[in-house]
C-alpha positions as CSV (number, residue, x, y, z in Angstrom):
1,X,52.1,51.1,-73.1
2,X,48.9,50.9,-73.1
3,X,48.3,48.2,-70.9
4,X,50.7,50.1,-68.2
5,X,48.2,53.3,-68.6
6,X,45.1,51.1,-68.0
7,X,46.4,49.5,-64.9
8,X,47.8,52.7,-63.1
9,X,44.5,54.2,-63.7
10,X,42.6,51.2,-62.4
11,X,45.5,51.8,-59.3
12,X,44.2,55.0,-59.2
13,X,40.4,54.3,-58.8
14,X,40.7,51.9,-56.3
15,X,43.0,54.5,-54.3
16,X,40.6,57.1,-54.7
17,X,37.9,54.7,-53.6
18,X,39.2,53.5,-50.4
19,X,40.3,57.7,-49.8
20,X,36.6,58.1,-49.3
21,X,35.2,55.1,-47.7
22,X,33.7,53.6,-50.5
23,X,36.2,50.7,-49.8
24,X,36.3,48.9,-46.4
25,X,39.2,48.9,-44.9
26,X,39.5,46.7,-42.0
27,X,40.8,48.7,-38.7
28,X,44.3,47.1,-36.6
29,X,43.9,45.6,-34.3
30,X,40.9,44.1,-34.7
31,X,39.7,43.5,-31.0
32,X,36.8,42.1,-31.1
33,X,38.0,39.8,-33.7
34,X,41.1,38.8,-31.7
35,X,38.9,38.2,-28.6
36,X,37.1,35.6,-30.5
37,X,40.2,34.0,-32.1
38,X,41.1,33.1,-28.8
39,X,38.4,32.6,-26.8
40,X,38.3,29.6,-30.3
41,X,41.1,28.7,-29.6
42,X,41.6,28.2,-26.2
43,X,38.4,26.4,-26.3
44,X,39.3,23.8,-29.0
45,X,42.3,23.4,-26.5
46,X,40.6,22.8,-23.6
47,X,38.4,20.1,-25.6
48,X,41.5,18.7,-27.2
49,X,42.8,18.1,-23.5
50,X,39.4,16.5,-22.7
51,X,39.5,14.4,-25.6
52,X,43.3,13.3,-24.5
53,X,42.0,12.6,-21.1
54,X,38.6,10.7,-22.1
55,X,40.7,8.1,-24.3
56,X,43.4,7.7,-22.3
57,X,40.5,6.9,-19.4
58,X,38.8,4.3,-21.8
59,X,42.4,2.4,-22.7
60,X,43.0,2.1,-18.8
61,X,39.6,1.1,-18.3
62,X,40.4,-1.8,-20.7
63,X,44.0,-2.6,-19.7
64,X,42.6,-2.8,-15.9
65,X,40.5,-5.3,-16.9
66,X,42.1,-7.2,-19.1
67,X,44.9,-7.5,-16.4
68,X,42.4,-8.4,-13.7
69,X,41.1,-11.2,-15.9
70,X,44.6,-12.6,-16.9
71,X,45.7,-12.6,-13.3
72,X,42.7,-14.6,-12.1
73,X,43.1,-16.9,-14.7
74,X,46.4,-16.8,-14.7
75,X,46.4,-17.7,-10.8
76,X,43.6,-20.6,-11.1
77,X,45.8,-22.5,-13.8
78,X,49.0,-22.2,-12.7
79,X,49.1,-21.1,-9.3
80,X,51.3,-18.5,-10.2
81,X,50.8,-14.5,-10.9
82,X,53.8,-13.5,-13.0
83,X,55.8,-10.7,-12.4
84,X,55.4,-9.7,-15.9
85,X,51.5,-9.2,-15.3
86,X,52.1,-6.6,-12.2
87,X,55.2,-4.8,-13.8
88,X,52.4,-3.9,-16.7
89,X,49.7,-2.9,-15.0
90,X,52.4,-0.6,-13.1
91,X,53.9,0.6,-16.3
92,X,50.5,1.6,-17.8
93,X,49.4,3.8,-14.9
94,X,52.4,5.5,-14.8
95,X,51.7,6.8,-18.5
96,X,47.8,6.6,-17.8
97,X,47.3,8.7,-15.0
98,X,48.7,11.8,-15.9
99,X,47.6,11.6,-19.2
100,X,44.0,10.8,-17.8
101,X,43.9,13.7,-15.7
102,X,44.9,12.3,-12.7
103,X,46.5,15.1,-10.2
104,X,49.6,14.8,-8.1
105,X,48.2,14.6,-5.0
106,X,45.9,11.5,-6.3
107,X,48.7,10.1,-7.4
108,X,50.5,10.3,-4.5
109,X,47.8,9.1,-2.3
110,X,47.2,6.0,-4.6
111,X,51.2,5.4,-3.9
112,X,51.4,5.9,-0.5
113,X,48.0,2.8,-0.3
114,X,50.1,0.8,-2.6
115,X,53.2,1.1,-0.5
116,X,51.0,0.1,2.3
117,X,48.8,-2.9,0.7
118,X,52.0,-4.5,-0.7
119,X,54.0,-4.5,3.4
120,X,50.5,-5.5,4.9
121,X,50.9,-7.9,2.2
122,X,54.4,-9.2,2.4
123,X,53.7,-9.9,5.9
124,X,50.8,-12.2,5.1
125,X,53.3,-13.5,2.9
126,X,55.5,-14.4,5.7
127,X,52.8,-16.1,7.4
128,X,52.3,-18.1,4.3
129,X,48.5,-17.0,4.1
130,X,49.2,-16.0,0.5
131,X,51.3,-15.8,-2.1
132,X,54.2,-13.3,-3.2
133,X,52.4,-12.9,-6.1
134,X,49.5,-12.3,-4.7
135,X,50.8,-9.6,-2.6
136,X,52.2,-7.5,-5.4
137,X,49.1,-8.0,-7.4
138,X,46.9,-6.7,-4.6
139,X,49.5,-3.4,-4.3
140,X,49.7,-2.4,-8.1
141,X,45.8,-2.8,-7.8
142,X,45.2,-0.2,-4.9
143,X,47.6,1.7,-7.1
144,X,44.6,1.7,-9.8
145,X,42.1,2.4,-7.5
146,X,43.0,4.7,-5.7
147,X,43.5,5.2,-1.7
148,X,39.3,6.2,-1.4
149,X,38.3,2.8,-3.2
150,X,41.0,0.4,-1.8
151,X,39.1,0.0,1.4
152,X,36.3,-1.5,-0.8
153,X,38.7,-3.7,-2.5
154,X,40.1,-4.9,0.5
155,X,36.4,-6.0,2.0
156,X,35.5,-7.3,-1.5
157,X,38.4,-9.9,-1.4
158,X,38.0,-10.9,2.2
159,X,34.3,-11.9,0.7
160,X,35.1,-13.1,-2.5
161,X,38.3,-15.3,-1.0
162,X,36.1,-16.4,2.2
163,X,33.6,-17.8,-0.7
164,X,36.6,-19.4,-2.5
165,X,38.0,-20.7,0.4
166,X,35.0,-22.6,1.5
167,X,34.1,-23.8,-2.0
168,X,37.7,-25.3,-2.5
169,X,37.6,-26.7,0.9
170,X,34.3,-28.4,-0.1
171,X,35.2,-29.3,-3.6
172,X,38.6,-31.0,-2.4
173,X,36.6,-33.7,0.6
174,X,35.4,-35.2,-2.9
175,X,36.9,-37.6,-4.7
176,X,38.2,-35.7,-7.9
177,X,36.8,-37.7,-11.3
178,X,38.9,-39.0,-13.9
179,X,38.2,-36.3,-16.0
180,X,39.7,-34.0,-13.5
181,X,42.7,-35.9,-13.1
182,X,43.6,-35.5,-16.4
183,X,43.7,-31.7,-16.2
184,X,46.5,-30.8,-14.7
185,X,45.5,-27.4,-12.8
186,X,42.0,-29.4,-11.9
187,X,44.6,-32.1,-10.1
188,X,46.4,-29.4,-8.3
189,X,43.7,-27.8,-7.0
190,X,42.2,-30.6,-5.6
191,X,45.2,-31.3,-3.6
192,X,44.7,-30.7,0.2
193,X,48.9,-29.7,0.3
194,X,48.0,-27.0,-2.8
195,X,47.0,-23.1,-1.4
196,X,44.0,-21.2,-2.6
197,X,44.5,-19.2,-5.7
198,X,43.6,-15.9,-4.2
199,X,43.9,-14.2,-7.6
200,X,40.6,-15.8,-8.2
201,X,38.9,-13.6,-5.9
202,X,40.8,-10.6,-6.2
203,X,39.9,-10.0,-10.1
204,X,36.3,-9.8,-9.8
205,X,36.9,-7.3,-6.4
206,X,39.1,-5.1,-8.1
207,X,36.3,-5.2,-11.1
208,X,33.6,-4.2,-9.0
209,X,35.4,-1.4,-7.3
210,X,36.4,0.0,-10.5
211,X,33.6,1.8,-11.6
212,X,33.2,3.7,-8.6
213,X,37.0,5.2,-9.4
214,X,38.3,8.3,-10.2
215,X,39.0,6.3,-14.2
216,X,35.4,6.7,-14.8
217,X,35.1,10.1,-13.3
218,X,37.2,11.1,-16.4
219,X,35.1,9.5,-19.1
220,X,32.2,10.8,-17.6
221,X,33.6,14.2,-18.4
């Protein structure tokens, strides 16, 4: 009883005590304080959003390159670029690019260039200046980089394959040592019958062009 007396007087105090302002008593809304909530949170949004953009600009940075590298390689050894190499590289840009940032209308622009490098390409195809694989590795690329850097790409694998071109050439008037022979990519290439591996040149154009794209735009944000 006691007890019950002792806490409905300490009830009382405090009541009395907020009656005349000796208690704060926060006012509803609290405007100013609600202001700031959001304007926090809409911030730590819009650098969440940038943080979602920056990585996913780094890991298609990385994938680019790795699948330049693997499809020059790829090409110089076997002659061959996989189908399995260019449906990946297509397949990661379509996840990539919006989460990277990359508008619609980019996107759209950097199909449209595609569409157009892999006909151009097919018909060079036809003429049996390069290979199918070749063709659909130089459309997933202007894919990547976009319809304002493809232009560059396009010159920097004219240069890159004229150089490869005239090196093979060269290489394949000499008489290939046994230590070649026993390779057997060495053996092909040195055969007169045996095309250029264009994927050769293509890699390091595509890598050259790449920093100058829109991907690194987005980590420099």
């Amino acid at each position: 009883m006691l007890q019950l007396t002792a806490c409905s007087r300490a009830l009382m105090h405090a009541k009395h005590r907020g009656r005349y302002g000796l208690i704060h008593q926060p006012e509803w809304p609290p405007e100013a304080g609600v202001s700031k909530y959001l304007s926090s949170d809409y911030l730590w949004r819009i650098d969440a959003i940038m943080t979602l953009s920056t990585l996913s600009a780094l890991v298609a940075g990385l994938v680019f390159v790795a699948g330049m590298v693997g499809a020059g390689l790829m090409d110089l050894l076997t002659m061959k670029i996989r189908n399995w190499l260019v449906l990946t590289l297509l397949a990661f840009y379509v996840v990539l690019a919006p989460a990277a940032g990359l508008d619609p209308e980019t996107v759209g622009w950097s199909v449209a260039t595609a569409l157009v490098v892999l006909i151009c390409g097919f018909l060079l195809f036809s003429l049996n200046w390069i290979g199918g694989g070749d063709a659909k590795l130089a459309a997933v690329t202007a894919l990547w980089l976009g319809a304002e850097r493809t232009p560059d790409y396009i010159m920097y694998t004219a240069l890159f394959g004229g150089v490869l071109s005239v090196i093979l050439l060269s290489l394949r008037k000499l008489e290939l040592p046994l230590s070649g022979r026993a390779s057997p990519w060495m053996s092909r290439l040195s055969m007169n019958e045996t095309g250029l591996p264009y994927g050769v040149a293509m890699a390091p154009a595509a890598l050259l062009v790449l920093p100058h794209t829109i991907w690194f735009a987005s980590l420099s944000v």
